[in-house]
DSSP file (Angstrom, degrees, kcal/mol; ACC not computed):
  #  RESIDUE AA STRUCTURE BP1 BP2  ACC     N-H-->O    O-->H-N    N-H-->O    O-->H-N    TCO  KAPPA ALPHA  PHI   PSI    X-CA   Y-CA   Z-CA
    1    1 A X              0   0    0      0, 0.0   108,-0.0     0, 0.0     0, 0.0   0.000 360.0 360.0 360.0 124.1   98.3   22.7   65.1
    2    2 A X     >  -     0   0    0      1,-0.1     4,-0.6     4,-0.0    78,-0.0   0.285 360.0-110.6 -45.7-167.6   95.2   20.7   63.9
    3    3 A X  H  > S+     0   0    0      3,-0.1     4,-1.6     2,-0.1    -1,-0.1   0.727 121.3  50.5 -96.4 -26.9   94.8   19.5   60.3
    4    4 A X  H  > S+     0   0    0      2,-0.2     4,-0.5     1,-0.1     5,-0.1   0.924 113.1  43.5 -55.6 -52.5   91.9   22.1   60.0
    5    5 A X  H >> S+     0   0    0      1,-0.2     4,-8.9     2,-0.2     3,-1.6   0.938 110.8  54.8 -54.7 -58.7   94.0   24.9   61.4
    6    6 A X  H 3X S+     0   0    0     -4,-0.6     4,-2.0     1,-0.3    -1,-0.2   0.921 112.1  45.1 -45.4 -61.3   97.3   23.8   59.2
    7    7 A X  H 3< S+     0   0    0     -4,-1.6    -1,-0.3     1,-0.2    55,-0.2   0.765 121.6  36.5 -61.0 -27.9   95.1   24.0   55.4
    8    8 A X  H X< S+     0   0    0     -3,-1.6     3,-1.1    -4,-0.5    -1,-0.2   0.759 125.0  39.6-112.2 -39.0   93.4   27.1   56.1
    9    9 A X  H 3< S+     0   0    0     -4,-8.9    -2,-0.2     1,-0.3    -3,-0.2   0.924 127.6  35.4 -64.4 -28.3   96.5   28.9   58.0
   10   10 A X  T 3X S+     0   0    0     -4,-2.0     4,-1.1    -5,-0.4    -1,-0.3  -0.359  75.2 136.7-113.0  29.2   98.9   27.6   55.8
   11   11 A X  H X>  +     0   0    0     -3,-1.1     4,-1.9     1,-0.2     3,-0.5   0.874  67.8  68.4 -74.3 -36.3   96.8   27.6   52.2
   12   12 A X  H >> S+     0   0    0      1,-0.2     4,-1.0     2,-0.2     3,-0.6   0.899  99.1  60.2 -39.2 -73.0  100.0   29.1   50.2
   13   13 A X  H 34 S+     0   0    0      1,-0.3     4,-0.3    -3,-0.2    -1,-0.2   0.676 111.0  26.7  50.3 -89.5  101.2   25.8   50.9
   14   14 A X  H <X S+     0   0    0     -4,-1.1     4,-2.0    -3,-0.5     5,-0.4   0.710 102.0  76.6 -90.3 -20.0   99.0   23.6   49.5
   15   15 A X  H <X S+     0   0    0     -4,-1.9     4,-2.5    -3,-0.6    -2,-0.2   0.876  78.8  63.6 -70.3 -27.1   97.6   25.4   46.7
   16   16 A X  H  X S+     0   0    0     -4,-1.0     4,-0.9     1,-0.2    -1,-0.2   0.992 113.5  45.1 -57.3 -43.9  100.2   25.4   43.8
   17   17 A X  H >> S+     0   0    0     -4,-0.3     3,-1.0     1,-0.3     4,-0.8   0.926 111.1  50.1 -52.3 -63.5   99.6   21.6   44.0
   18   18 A X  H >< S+     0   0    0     -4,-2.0     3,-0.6     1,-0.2     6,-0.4   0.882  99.9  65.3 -21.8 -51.7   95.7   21.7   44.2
   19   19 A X  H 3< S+     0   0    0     -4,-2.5     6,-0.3    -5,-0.4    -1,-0.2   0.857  99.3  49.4 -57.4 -45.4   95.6   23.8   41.4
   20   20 A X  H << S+     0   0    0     -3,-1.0    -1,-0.3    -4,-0.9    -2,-0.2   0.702  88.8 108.3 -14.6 -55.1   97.2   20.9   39.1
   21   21 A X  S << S-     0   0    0     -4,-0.8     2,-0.6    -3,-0.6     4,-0.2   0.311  85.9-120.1 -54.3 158.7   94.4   18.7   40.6
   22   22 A X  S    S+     0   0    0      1,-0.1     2,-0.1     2,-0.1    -1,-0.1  -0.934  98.3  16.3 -99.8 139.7   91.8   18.1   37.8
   23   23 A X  S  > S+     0   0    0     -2,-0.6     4,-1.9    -3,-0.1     3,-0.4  -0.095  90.2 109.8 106.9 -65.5   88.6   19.8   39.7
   24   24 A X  H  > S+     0   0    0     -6,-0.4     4,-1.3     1,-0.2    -5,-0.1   0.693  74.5  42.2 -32.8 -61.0   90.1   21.4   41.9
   25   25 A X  H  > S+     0   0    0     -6,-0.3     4,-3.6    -4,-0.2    -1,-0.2   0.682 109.2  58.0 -78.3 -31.8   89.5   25.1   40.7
   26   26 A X  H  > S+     0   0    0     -3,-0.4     4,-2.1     2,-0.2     3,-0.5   0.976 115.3  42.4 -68.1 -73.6   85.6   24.6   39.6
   27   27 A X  H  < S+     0   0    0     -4,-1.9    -2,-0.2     1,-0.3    -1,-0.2   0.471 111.6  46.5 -48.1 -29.1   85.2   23.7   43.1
   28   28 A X  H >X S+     0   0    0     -4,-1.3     3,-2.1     2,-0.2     4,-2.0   0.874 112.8  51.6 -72.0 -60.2   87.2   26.1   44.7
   29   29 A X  H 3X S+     0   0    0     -4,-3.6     4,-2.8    -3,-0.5     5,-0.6   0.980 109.8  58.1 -47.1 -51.4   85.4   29.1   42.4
   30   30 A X  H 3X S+     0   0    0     -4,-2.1     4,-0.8     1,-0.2    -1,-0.3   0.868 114.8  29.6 -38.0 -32.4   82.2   27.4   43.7
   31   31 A X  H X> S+     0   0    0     -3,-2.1     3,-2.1    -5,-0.4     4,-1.8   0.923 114.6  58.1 -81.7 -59.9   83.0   27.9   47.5
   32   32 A X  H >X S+     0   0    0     -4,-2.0     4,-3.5     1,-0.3     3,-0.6   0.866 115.3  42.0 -41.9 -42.4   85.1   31.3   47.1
   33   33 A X  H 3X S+     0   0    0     -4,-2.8     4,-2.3    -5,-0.3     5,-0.3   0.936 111.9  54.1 -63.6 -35.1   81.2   32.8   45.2
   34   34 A X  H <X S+     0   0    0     -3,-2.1     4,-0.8    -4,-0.8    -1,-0.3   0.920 114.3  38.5 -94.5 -23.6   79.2   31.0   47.9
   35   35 A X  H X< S+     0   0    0     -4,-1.8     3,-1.5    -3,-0.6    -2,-0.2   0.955 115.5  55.6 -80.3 -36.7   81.6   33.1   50.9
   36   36 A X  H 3< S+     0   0    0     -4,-3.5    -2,-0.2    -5,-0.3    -1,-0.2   0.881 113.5  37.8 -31.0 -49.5   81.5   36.2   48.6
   37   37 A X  H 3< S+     0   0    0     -4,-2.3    -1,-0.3     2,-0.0    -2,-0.2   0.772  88.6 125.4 -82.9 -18.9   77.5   36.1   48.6
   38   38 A X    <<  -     0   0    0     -3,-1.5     3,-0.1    -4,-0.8    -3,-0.0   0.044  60.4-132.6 -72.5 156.5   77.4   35.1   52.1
   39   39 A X    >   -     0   0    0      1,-0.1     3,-0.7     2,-0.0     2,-0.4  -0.076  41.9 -84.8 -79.2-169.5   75.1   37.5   54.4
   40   40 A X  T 3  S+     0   0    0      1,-0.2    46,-0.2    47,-0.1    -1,-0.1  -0.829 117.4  21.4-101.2 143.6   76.7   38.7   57.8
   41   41 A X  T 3  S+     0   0    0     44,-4.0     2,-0.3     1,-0.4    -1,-0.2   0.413  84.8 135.6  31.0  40.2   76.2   36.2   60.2
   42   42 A X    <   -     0   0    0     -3,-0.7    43,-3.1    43,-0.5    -1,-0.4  -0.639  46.0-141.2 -73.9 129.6   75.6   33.5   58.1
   43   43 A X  E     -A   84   0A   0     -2,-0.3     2,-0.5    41,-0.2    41,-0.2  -0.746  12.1-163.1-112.9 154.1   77.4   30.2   59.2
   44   44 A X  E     -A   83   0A   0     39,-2.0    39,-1.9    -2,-0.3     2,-0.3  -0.984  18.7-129.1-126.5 115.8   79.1   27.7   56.8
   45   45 A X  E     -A   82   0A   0     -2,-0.5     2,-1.8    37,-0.2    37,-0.3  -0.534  10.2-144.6 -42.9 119.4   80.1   24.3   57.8
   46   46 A X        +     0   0    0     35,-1.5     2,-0.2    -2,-0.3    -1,-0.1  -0.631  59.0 103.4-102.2  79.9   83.6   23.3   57.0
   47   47 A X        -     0   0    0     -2,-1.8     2,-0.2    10,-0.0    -2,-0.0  -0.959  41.4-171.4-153.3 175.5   83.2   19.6   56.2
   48   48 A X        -     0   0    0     -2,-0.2     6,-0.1     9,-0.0    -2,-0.0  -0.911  33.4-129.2-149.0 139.7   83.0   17.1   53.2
   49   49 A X  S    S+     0   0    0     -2,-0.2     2,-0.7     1,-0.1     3,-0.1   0.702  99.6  67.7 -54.5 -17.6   82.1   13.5   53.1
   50   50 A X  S >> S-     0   0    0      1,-0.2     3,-2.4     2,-0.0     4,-0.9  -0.850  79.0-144.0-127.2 122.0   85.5   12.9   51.1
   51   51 A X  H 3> S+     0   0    0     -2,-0.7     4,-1.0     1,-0.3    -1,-0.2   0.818 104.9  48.9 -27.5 -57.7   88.4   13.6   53.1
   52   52 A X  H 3> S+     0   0    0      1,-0.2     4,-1.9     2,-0.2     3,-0.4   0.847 109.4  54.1 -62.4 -26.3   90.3   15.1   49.9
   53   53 A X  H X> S+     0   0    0     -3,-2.4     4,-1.5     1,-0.2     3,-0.6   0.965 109.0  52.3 -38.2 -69.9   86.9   17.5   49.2
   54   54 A X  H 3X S+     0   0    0     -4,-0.9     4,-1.6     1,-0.3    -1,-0.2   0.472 105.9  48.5 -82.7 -25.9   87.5   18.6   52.8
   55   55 A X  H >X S+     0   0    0     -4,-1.0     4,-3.1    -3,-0.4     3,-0.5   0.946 112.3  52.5 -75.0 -67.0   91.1   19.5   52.2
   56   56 A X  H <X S+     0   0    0     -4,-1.9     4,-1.5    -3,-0.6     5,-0.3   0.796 109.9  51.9 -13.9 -57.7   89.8   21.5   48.9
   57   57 A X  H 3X S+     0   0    0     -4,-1.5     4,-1.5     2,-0.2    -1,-0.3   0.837 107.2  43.7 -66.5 -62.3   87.5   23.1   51.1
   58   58 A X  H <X S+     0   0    0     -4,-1.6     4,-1.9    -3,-0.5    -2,-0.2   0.862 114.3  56.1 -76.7 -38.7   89.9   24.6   54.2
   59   59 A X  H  X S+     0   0    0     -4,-3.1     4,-1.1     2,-0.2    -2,-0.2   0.805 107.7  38.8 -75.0 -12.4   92.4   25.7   51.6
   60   60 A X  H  X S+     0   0    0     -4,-1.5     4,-3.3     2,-0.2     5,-0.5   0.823 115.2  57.0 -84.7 -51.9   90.3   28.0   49.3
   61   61 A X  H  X S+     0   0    0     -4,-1.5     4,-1.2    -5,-0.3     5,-0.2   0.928 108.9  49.3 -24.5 -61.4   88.6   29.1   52.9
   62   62 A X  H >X S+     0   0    0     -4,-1.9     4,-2.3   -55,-0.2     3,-1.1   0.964 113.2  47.6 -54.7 -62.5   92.5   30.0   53.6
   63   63 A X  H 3X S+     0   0    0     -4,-1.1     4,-3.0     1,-0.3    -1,-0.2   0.883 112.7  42.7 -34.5 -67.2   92.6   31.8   50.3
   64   64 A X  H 3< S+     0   0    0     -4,-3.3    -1,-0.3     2,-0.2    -2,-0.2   0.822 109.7  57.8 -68.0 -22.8   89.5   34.0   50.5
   65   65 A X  H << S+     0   0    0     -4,-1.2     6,-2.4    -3,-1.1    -2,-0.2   0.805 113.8  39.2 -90.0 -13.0   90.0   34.9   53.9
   66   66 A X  H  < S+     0   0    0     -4,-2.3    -2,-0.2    -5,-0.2    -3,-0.2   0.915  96.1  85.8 -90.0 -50.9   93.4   36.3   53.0
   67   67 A X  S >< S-     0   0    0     -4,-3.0     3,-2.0    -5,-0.2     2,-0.6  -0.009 101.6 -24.1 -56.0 137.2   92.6   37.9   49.7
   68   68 A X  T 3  S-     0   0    0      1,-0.2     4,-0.2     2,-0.1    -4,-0.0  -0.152 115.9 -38.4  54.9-120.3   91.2   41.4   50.2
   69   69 A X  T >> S+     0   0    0     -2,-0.6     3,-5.0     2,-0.1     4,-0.7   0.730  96.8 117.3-104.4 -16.0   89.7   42.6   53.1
   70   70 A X  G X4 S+     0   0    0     -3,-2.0     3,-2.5     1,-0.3    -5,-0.2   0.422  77.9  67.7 -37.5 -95.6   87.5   38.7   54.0
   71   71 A X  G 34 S+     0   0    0     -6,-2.4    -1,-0.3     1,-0.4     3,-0.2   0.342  94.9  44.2 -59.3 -31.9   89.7   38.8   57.1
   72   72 A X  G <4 S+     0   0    0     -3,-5.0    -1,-0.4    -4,-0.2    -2,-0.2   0.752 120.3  46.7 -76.3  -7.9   88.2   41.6   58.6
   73   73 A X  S << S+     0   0    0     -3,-2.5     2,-0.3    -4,-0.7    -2,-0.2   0.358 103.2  58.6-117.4  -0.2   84.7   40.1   57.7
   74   74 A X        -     0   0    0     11,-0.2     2,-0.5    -4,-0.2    11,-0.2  -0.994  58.5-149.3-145.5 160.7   84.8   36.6   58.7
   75   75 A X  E     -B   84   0A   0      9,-1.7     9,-1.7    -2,-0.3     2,-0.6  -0.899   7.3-153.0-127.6 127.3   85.2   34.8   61.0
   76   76 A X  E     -B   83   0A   0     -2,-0.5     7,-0.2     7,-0.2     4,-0.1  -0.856  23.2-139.0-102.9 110.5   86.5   31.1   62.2
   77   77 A X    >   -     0   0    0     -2,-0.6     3,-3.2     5,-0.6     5,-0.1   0.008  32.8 -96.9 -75.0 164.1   85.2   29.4   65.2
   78   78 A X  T 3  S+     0   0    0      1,-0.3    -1,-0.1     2,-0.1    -2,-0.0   0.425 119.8  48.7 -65.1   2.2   88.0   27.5   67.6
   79   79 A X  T 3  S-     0   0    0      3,-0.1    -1,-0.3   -75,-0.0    -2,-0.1   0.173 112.2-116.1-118.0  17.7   87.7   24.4   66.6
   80   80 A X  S <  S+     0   0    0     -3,-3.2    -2,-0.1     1,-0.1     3,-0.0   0.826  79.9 109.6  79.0  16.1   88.0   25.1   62.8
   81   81 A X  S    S+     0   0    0    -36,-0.1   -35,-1.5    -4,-0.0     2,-0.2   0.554  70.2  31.7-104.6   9.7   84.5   23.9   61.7
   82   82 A X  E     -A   45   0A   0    -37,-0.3    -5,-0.6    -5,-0.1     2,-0.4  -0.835  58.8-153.1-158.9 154.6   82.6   26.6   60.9
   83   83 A X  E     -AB  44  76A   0    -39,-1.9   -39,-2.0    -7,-0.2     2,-0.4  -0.935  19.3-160.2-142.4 160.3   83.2   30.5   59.1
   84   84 A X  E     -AB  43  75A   0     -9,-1.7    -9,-1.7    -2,-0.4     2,-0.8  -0.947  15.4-136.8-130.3 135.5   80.9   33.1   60.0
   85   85 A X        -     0   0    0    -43,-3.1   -44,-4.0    -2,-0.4   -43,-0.5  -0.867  36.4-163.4-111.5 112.8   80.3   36.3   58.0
   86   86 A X        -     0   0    0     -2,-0.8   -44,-0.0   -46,-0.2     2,-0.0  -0.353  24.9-123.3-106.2-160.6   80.1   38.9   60.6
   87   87 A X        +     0   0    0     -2,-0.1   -14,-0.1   -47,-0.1    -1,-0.1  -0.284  36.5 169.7-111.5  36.2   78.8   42.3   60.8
   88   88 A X        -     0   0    0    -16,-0.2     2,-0.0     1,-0.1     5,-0.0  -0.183  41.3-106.0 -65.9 142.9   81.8   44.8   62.1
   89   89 A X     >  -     0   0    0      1,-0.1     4,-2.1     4,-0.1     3,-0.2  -0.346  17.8-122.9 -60.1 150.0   81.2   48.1   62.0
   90   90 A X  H  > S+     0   0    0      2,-0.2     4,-1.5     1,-0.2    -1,-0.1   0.878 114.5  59.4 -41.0 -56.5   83.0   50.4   59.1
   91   91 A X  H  4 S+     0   0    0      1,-0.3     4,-0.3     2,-0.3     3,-0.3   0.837 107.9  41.7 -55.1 -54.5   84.4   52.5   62.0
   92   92 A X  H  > S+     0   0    0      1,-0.3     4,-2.1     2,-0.2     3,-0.4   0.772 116.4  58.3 -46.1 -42.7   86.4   49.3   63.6
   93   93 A X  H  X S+     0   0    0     -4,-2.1     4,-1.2     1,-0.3    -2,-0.3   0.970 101.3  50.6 -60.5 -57.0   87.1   48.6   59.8
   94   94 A X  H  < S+     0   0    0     -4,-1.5    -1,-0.3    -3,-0.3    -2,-0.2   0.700 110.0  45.6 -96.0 -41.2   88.7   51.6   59.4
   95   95 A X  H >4 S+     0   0    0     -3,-0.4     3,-2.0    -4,-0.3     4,-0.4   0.964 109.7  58.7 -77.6 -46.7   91.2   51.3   62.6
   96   96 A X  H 3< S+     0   0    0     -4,-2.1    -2,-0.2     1,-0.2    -1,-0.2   0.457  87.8  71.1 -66.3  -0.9   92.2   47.6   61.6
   97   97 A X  T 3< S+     0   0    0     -4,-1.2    -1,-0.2    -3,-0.2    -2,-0.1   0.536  87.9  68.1 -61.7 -11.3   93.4   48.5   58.3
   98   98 A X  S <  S+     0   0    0     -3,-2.0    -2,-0.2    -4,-0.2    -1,-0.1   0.990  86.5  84.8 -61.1 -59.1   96.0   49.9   60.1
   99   99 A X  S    S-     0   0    0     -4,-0.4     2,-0.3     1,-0.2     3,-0.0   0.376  82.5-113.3 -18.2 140.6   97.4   46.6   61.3
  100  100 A X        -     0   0    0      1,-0.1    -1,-0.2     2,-0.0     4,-0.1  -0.582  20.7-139.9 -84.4 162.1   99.6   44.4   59.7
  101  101 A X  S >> S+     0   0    0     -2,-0.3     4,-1.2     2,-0.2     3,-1.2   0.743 104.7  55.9 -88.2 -24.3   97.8   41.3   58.8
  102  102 A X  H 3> S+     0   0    0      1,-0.3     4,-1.5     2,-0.2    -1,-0.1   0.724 101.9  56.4 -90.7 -10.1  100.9   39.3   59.7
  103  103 A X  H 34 S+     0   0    0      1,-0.2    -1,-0.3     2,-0.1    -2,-0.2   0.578 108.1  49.1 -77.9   1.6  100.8   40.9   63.2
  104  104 A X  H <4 S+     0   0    0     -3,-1.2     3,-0.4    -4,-0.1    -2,-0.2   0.377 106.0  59.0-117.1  -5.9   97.1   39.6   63.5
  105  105 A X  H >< S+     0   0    0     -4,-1.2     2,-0.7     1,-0.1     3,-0.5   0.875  90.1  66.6 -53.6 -73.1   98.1   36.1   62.5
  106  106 A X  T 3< S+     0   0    0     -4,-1.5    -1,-0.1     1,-0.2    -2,-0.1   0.558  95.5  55.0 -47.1  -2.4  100.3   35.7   64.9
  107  107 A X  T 3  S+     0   0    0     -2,-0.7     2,-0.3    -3,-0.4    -1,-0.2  -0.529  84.5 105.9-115.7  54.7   97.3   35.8   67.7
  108  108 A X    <         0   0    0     -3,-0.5    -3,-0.0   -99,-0.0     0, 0.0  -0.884 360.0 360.0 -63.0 134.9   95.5   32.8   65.9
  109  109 A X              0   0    0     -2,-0.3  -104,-0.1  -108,-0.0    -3,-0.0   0.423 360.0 360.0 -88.8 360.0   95.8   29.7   67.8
């Protein structure tokens, strides 16, 4: 597992600690509003010039894509450097609420 993969798959993890960080939480509200607003297929870069930003960064990604439904509505490309807000239809929504979430983790590489 990359370091990208590990922060965003694994955000439980890391976050009580973050949260302590002085920063940390303004920065995190900042990202989680900017995927909220984002349109469908709108891409986000997942990088920061400072390594520890960039840490910030994949674990509040983890966070938002687990809280509510953002997993059915974004999307992470395969090397972990980009999230996408895509467009699925309602109908498709409507059969993958069936699903467990942890049975659709386990087919992330």
């Amino acid at each position: 597992m990359n370091y990208r993969s590990e922060m965003i798959k694994n955000y439980r993890k890391y976050l009580p600690d973050l949260m302590e960080m002085p920063g940390f939480y303004e920065y995190a509200i900042q990202v989680y509003n900017y995927l909220e607003m984002m349109e469908p297929r709108k891409i986000l870069n997942l990088q920061a010039e400072d390594p520890e930003k960039l840490k910030w960064l994949l674990v509040t990604v983890g966070a938002f894509i687990m809280s509510g439904e953002h997993w059915m509505d974004y999307e992470i490309n395969d090397d972990w450097t980009k999230i996408r807000q895509t467009d699925m239809p309602e109908e498709f929504k409507v059969i993958i609420r069936r699903w467990k979430v942890e049975e659709i983790i386990e087919y992330i590489p």
